[in-house]
Backbone as CSV, one residue per row, in Angstrom:
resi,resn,N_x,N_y,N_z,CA_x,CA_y,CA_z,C_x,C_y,C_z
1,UNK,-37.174,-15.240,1.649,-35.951,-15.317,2.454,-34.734,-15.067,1.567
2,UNK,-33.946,-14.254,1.713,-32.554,-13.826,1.346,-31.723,-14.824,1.294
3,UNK,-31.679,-15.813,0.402,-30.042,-16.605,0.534,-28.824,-15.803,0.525
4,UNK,-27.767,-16.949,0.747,-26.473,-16.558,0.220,-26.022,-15.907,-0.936
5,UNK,-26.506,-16.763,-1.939,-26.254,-16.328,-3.270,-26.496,-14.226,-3.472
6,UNK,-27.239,-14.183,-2.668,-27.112,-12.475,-2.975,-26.246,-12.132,-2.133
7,UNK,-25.052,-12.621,-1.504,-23.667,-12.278,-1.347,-22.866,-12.029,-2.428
8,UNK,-23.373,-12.715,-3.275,-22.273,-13.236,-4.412,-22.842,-12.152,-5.565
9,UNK,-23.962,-11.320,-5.640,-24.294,-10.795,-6.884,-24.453,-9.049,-6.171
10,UNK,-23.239,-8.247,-6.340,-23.244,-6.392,-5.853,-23.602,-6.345,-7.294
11,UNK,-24.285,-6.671,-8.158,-24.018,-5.648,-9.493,-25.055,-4.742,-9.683
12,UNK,-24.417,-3.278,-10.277,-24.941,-2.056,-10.388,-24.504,-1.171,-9.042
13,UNK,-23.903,-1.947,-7.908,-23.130,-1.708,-6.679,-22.413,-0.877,-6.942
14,UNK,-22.242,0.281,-6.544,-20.561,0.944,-6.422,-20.306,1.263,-5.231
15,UNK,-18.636,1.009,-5.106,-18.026,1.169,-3.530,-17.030,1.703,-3.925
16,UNK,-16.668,2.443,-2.670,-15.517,3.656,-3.009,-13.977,2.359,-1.755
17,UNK,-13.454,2.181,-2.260,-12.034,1.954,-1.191,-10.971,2.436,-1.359
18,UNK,-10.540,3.039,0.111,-9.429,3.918,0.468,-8.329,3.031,1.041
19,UNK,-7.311,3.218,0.597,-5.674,3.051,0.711,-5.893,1.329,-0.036
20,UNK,-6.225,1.561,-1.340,-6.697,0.143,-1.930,-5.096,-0.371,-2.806
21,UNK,-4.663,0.630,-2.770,-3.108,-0.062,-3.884,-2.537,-1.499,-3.213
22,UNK,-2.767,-1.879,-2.060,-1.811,-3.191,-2.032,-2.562,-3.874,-0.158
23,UNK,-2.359,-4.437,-0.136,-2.962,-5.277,0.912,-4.530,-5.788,1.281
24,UNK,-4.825,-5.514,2.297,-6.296,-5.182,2.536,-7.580,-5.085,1.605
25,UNK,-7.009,-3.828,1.549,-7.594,-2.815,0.712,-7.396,-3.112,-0.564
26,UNK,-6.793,-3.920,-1.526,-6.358,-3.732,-2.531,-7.384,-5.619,-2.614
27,UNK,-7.319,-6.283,-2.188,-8.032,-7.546,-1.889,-9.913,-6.593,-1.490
28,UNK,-10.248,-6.525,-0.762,-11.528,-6.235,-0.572,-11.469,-5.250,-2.760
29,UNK,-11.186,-4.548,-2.781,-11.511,-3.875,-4.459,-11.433,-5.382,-5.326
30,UNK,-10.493,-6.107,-4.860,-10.509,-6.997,-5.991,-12.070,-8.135,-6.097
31,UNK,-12.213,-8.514,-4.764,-13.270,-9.373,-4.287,-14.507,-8.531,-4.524
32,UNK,-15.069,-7.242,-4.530,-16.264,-6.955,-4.724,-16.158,-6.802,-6.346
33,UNK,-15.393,-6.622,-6.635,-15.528,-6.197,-8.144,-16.023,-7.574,-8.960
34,UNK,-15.280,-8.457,-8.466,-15.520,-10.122,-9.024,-16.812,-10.449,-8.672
35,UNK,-17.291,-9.570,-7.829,-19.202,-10.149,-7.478,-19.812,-9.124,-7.665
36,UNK,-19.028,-8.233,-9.098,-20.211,-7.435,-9.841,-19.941,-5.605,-9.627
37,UNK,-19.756,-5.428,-8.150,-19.564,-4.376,-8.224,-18.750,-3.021,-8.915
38,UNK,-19.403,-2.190,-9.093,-18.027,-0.823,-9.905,-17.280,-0.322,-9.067
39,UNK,-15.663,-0.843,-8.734,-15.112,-0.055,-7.727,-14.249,1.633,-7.921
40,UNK,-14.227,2.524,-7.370,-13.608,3.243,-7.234,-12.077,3.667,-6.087
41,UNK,-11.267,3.572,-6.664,-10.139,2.509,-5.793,-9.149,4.245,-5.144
42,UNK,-8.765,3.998,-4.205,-7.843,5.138,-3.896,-6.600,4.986,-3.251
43,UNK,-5.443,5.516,-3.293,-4.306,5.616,-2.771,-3.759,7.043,-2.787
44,UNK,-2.404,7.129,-2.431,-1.516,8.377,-2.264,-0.907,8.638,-3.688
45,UNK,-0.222,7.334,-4.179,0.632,7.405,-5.726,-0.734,6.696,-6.996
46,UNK,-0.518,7.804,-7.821,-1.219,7.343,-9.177,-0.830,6.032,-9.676
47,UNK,0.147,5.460,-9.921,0.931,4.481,-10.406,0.670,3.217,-9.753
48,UNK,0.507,3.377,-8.235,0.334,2.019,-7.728,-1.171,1.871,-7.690
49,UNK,-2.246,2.918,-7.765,-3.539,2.411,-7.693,-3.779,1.796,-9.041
50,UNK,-3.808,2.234,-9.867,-3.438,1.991,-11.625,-3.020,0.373,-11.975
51,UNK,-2.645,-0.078,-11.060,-1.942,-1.146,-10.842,-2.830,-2.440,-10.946
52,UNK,-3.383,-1.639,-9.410,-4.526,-2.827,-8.911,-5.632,-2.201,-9.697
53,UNK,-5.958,-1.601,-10.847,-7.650,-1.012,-11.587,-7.350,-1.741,-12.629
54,UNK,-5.910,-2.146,-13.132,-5.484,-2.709,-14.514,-6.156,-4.671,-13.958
55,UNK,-5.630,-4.758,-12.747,-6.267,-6.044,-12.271,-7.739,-6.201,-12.406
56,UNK,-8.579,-5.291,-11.632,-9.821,-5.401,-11.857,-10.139,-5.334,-13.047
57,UNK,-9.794,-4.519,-14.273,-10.450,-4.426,-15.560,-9.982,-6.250,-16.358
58,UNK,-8.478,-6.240,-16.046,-8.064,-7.572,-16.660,-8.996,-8.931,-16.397
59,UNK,-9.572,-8.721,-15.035,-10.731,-9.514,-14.850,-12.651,-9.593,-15.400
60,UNK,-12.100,-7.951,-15.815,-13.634,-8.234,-16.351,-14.754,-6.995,-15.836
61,UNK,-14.103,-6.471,-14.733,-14.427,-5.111,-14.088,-14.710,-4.184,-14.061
62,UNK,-15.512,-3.358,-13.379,-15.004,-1.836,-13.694,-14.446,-1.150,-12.610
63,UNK,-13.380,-0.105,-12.907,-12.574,0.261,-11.775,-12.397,1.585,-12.360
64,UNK,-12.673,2.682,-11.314,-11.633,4.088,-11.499,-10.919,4.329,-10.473
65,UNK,-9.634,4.958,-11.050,-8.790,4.684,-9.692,-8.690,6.196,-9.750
66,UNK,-8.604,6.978,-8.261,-8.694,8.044,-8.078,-7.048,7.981,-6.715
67,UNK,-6.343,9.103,-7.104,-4.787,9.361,-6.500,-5.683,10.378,-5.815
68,UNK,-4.745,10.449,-4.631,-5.005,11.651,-3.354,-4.807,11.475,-2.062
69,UNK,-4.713,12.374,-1.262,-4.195,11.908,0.273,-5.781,11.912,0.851
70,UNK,-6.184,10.696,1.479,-7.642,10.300,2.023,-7.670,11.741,3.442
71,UNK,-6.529,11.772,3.733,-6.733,12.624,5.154,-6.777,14.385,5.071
72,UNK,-6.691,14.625,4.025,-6.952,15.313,3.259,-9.103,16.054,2.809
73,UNK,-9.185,17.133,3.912,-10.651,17.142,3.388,-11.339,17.613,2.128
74,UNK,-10.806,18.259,1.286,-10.943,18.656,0.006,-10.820,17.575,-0.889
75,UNK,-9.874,16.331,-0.480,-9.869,15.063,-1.198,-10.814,14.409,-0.555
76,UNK,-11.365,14.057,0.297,-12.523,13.503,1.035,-13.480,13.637,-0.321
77,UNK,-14.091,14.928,-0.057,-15.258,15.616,-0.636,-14.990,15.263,-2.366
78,UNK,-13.776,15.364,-2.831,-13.524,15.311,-4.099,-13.642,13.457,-4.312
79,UNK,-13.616,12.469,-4.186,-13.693,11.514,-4.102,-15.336,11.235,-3.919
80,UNK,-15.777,11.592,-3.220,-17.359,11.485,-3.340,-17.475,12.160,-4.472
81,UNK,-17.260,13.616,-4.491,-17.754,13.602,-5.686,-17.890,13.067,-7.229
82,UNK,-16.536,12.161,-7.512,-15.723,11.683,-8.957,-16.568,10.433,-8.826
83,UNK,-16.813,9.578,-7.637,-16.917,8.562,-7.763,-18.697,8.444,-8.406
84,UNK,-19.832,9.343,-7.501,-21.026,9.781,-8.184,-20.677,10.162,-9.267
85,UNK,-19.995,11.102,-10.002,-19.419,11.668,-11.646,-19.467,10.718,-12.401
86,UNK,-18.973,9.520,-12.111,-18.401,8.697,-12.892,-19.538,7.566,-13.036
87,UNK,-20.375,7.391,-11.966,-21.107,5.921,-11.551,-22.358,6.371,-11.262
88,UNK,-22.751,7.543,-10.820,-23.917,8.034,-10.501,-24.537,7.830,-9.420
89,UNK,-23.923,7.220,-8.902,-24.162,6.544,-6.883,-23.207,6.062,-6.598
90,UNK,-22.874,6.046,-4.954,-22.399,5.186,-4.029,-23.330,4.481,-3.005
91,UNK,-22.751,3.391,-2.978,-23.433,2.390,-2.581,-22.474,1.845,-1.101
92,UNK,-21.342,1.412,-1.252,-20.550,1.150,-0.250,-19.497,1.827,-0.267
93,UNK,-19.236,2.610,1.227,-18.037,3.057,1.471,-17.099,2.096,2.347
94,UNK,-15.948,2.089,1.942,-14.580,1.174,2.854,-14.163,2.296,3.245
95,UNK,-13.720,2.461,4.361,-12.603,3.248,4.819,-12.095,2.675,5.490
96,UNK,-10.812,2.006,4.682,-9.469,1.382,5.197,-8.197,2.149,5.203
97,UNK,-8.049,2.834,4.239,-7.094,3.842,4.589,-6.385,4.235,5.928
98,UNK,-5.086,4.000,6.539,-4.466,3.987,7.848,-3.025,4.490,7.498
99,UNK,-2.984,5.130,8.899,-1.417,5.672,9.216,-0.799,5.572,10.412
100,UNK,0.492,4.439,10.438,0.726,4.364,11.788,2.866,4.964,11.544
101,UNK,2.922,6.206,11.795,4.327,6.337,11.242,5.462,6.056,12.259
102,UNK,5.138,5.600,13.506,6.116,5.648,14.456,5.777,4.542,15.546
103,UNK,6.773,4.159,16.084,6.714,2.741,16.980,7.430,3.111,18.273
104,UNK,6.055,2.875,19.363,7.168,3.333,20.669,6.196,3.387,21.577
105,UNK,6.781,4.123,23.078,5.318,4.625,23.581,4.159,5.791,23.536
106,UNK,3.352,5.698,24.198,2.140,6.911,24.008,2.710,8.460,23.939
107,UNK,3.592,8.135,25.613,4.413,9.643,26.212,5.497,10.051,24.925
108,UNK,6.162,9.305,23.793,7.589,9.696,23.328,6.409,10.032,22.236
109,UNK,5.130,10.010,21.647,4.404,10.032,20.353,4.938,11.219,20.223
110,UNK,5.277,11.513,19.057,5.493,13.962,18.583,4.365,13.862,18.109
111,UNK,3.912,15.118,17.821,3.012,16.033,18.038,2.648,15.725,16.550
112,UNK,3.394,15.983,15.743,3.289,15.443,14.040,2.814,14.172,13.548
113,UNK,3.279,13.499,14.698,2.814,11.919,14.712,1.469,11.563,14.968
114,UNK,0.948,11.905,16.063,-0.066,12.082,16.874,-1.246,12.433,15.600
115,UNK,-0.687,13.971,15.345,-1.727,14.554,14.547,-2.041,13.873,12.889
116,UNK,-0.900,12.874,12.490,-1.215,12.303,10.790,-1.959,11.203,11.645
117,UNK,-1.588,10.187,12.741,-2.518,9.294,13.141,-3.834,8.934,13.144
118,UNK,-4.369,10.246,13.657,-5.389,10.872,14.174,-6.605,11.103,12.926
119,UNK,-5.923,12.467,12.428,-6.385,12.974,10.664,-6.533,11.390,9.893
120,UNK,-5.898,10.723,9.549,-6.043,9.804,8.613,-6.745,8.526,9.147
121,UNK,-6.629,8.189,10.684,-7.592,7.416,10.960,-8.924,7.439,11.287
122,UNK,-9.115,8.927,11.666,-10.205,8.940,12.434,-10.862,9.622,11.707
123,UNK,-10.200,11.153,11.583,-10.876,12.350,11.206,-11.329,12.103,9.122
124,UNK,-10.652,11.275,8.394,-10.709,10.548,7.193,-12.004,10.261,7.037
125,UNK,-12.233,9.343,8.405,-13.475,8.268,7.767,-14.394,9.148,8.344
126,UNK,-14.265,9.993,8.861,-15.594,11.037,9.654,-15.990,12.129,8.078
127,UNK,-14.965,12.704,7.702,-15.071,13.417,6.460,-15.837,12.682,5.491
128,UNK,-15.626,11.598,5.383,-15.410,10.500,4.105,-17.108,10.349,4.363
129,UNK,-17.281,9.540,5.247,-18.975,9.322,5.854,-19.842,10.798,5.644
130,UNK,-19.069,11.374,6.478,-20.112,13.144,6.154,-20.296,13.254,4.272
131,UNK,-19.638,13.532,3.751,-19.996,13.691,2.448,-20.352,12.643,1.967
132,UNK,-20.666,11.394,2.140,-20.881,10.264,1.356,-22.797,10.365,1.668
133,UNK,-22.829,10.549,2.937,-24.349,10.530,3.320,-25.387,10.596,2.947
134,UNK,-25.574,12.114,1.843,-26.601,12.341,0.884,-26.666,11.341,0.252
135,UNK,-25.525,10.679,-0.484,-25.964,9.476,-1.497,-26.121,8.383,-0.967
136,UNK,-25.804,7.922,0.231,-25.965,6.749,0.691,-27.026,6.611,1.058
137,UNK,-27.690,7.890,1.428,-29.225,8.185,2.078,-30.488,7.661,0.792
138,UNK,-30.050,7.893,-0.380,-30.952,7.866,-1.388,-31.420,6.412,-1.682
139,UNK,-30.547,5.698,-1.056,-31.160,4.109,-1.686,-30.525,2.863,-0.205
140,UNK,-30.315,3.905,0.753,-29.490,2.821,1.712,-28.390,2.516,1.421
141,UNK,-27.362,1.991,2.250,-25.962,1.662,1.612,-25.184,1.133,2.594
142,UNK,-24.142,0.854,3.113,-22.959,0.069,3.771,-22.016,0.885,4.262
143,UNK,-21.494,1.072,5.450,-20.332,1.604,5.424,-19.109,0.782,6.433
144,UNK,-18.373,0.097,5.786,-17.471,-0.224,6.385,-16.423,0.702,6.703
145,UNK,-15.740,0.251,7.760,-14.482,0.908,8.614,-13.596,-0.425,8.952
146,UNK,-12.548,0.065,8.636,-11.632,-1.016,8.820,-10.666,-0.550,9.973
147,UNK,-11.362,-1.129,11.118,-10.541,-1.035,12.598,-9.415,-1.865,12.921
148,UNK,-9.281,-2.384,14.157,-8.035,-3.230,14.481,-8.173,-3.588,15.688
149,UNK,-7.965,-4.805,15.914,-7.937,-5.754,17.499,-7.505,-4.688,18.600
150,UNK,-6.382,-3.391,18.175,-5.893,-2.834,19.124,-6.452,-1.584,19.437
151,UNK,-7.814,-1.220,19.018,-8.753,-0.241,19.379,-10.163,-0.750,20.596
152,UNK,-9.357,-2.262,20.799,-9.986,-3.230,22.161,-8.692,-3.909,23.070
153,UNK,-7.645,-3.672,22.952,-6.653,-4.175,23.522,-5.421,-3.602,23.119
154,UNK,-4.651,-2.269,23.960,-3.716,-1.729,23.216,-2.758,-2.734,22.775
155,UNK,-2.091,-2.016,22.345,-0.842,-2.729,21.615,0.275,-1.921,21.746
156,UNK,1.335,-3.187,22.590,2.633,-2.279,22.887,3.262,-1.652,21.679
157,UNK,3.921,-0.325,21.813,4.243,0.464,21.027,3.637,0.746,19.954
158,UNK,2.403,0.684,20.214,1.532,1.482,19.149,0.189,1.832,19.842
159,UNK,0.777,2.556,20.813,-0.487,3.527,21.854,-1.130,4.717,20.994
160,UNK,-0.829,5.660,20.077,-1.829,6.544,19.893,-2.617,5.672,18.546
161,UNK,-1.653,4.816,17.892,-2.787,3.958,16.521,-3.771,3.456,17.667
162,UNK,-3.797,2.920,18.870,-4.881,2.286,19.090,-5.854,3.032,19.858
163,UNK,-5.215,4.016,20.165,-6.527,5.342,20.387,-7.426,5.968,19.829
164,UNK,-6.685,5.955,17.958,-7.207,6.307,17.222,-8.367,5.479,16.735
165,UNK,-8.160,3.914,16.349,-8.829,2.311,16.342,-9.917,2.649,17.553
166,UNK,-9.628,2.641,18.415,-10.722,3.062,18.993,-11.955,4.297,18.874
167,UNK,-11.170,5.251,18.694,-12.287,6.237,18.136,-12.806,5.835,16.905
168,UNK,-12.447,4.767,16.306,-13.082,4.916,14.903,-14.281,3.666,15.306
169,UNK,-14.019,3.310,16.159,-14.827,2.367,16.822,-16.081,3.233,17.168
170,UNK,-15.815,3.683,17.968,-17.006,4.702,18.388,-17.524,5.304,17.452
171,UNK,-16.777,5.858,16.333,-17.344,6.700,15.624,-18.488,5.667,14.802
172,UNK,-18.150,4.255,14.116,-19.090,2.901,13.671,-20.254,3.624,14.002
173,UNK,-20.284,2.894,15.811,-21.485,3.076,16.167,-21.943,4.336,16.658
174,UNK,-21.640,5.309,16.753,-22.334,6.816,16.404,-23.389,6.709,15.144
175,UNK,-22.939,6.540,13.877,-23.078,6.977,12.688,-24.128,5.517,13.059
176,UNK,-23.817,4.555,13.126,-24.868,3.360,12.742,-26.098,3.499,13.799
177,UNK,-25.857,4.361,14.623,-27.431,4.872,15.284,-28.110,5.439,14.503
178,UNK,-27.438,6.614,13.973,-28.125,7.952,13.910,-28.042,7.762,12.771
179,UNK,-27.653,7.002,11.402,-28.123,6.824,10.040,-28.850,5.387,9.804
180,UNK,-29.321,4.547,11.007,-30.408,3.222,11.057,-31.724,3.632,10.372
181,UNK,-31.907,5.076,10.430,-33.568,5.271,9.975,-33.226,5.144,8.717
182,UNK,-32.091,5.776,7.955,-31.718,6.544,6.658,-31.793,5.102,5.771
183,UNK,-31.420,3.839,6.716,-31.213,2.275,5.961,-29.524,2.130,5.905
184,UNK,-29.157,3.417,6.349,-27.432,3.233,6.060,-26.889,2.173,7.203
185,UNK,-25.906,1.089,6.884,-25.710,0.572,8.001,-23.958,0.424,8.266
186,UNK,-23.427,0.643,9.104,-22.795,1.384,9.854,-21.708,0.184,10.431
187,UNK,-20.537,-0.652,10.046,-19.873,-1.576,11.177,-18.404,-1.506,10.636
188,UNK,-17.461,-2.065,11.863,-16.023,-2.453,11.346,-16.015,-3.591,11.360
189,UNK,-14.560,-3.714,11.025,-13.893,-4.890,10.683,-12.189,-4.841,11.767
190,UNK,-12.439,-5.861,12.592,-11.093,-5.620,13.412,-10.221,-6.392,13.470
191,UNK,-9.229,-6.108,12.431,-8.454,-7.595,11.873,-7.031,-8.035,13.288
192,UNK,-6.881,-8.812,13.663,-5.967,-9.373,14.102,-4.945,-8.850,13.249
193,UNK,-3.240,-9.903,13.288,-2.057,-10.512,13.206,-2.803,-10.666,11.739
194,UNK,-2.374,-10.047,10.619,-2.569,-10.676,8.992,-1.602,-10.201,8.143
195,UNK,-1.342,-11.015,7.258,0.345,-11.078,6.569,-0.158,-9.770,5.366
196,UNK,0.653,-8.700,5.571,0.211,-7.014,4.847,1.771,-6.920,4.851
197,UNK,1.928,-5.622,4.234,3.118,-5.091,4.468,3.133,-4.139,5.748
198,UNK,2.135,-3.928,6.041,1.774,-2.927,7.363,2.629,-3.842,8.577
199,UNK,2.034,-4.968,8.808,2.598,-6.399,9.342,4.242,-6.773,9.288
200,UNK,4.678,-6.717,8.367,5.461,-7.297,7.749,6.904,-7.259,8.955
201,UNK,7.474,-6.104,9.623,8.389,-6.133,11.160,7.881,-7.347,11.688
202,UNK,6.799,-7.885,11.775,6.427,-8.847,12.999,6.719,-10.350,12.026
203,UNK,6.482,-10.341,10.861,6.309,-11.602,10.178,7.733,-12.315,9.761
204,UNK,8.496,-11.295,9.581,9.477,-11.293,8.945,10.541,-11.936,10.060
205,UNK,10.570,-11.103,11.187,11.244,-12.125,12.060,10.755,-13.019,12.917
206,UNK,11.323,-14.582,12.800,10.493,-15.443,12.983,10.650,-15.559,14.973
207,UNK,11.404,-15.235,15.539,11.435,-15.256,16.707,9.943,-14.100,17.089
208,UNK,10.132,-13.059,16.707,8.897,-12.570,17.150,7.645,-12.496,16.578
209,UNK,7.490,-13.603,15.528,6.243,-13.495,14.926,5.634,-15.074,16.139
210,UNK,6.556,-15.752,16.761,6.158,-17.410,17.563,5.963,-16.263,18.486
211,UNK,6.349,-14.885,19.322,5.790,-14.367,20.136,4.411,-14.161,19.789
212,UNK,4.213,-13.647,19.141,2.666,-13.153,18.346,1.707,-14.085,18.446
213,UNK,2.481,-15.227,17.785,1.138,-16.650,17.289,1.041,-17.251,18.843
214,UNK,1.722,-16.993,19.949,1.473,-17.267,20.784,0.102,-16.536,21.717
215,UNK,-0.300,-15.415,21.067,-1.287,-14.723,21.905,-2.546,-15.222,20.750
216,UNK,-2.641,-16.213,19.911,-3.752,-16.274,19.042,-3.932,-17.457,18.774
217,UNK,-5.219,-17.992,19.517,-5.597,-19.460,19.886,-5.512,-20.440,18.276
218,UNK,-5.500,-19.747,17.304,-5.624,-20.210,15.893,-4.250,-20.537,15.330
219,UNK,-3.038,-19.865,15.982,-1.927,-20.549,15.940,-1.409,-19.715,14.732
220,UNK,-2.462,-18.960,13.941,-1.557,-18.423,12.411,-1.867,-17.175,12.798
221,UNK,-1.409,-16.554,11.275,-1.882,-15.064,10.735,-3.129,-14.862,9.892
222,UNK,-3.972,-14.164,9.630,-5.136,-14.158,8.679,-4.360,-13.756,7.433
223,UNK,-5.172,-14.143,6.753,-5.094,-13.481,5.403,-5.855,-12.367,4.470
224,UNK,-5.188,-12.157,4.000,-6.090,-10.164,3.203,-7.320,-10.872,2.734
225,UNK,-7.227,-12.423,1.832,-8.468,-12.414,1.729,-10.033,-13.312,2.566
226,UNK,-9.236,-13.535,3.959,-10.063,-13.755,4.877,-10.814,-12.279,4.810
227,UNK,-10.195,-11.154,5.209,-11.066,-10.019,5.680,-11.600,-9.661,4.494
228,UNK,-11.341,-9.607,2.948,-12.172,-9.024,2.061,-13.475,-9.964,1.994
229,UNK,-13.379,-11.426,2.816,-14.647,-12.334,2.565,-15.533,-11.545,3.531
230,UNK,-14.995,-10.958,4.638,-16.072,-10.317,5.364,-16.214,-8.780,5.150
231,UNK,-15.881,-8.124,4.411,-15.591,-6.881,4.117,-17.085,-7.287,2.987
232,UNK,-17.289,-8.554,1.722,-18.576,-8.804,0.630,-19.325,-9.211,1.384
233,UNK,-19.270,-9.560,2.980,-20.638,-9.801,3.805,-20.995,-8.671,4.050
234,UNK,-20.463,-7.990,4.267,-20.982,-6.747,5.064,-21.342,-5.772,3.709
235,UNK,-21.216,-5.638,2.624,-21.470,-4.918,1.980,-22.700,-5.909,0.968
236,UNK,-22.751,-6.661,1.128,-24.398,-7.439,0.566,-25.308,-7.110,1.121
237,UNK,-26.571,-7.255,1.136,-27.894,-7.761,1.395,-27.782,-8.763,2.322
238,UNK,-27.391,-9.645,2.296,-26.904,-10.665,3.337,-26.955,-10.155,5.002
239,UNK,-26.135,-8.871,4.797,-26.120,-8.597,6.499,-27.159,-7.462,6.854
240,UNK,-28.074,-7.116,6.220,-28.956,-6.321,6.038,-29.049,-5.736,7.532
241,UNK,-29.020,-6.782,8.541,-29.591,-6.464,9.434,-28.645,-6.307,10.968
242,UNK,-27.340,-6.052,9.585,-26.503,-5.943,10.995,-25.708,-4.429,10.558
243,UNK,-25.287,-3.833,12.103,-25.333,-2.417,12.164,-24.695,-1.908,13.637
244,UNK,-23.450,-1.416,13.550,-23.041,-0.987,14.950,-21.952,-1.631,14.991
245,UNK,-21.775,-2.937,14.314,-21.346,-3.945,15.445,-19.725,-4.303,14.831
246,UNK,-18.936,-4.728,15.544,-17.682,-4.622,15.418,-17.210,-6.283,15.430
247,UNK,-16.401,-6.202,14.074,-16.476,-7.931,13.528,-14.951,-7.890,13.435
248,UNK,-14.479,-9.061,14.667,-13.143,-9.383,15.319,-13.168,-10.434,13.998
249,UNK,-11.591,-10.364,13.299,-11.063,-11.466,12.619,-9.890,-11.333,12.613
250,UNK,-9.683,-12.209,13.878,-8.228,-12.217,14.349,-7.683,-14.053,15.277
251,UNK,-8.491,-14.374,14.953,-8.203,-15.678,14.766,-8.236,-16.036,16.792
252,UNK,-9.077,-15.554,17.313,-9.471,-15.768,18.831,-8.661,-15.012,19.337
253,UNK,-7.925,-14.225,19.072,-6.956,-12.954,19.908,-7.661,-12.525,20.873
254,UNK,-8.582,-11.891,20.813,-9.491,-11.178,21.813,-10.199,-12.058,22.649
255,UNK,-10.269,-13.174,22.430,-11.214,-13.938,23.632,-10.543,-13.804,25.126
């Protein structure tokens, strides 16, 4: 029987995470690395991923940090490739990487808007998964997606992000069918209200953040490293046997 404790031990693990310089993403690199794993960390600016790889090594780590735009398919493909270059497998993919550039309704979205939304949420982790496959195929592997409460419940003024949250939803369980034989297993993560800079309009003013905590039976906000605790479940042995399935941490929002 599988305990816990092989939650706690990725080593010889490598995981690739996208838009890792600061929030989220920058917490899930820090948390697998501390339970062994080799991360390969990504952002847009060289300087700020560098940042958080100087953290992981200062701890004891190993980290390469790779600069590039994730929505980007030549950087897709190039990222699989550096990260095998460097480590010789991937083992877990994150695709957290997100773009939400405009606040309003569905009908006022431009066309420019629509289309970076889209590319970087959806079409990213579809690229990212396609080339990761061969290697993930070779020994089994993980693929997280980092969704959002509002790809199950829009969210005012942010109608095409949650269209997109949704397709990436679908896309989970596409891929966690049709790569179940391969051993690859396939789920998101759909974070509620959590204190990010992504967040930060809602937190910051306190009149509309008591609107917010009012739709979430838990009364708070999560924290980055609530979701990186479930970001090292899902990438252990531990969840071996879970696949498809879409993991709400949003503090009862959705009930």
């Amino acid at each position: 029987m599988k305990s816990a404790s092989v939650m706690k031990d990725l080593k010889n693990k490598v995981a690739l995470i996208t838009g890792a310089s600061k929030g989220i993403g920058e917490a899930i690199a820090l948390t697998l690395a501390a339970h062994g794993a080799k991360v390969v960390i990504n952002s847009r600016k060289q300087e700020e991923i560098d940042k958080v790889a100087n953290l992981v090594r200062d701890a004891g780590g190993e980290c390469l940090a790779l600069a590039g735009n994730a929505g980007d398919v030549a950087t897709c493909k190039s990222l699989i490739d550096q990260t095998v270059s460097a480590f010789g497998r991937l083992d877990i993919l994150v695709n957290n990487a997100a773009a939400n550039p405009v606040f309003g309704s569905a009908v006022e979205t431009p066309e420019w808007a629509y289309d970076k939304i889209m590319t970087v949420n959806v079409k990213a982790p579809f690229e990212l998964c396609k080339y990761a496959y061969p290697e993930l195929k070779k020994r089994g592997g993980s693929v997280i997606n980092l969704s959002s409460i509002a790809g199950d419940t829009p969210d005012p003024g942010l109608g095409i992000y949650s269209v997109s949250k949704a397709a990436l939803n679908m896309l989970t369980k596409v891929l966690a069918k049709e790569w179940a034989p391969d051993n690859i297993r396939v789920n998101a993560i759909c974070p509620g209200l959590i204190k990010t800079k992504f967040s930060q309009a809602i937190w910051q003013d306190e009149a509309m953040l008591k609107r917010f905590l009012k739709q979430v039976p838990m009364g708070r906000m999560g924290t980055v490293e609530e979701i990186a605790a479930l970001a090292l479940f899902l990438s252990s042995d531990v969840s071996g046997y879970c696949t498809g399935t879409l993991f709400y941490a949003d503090g009862g929002t959705v009930i």
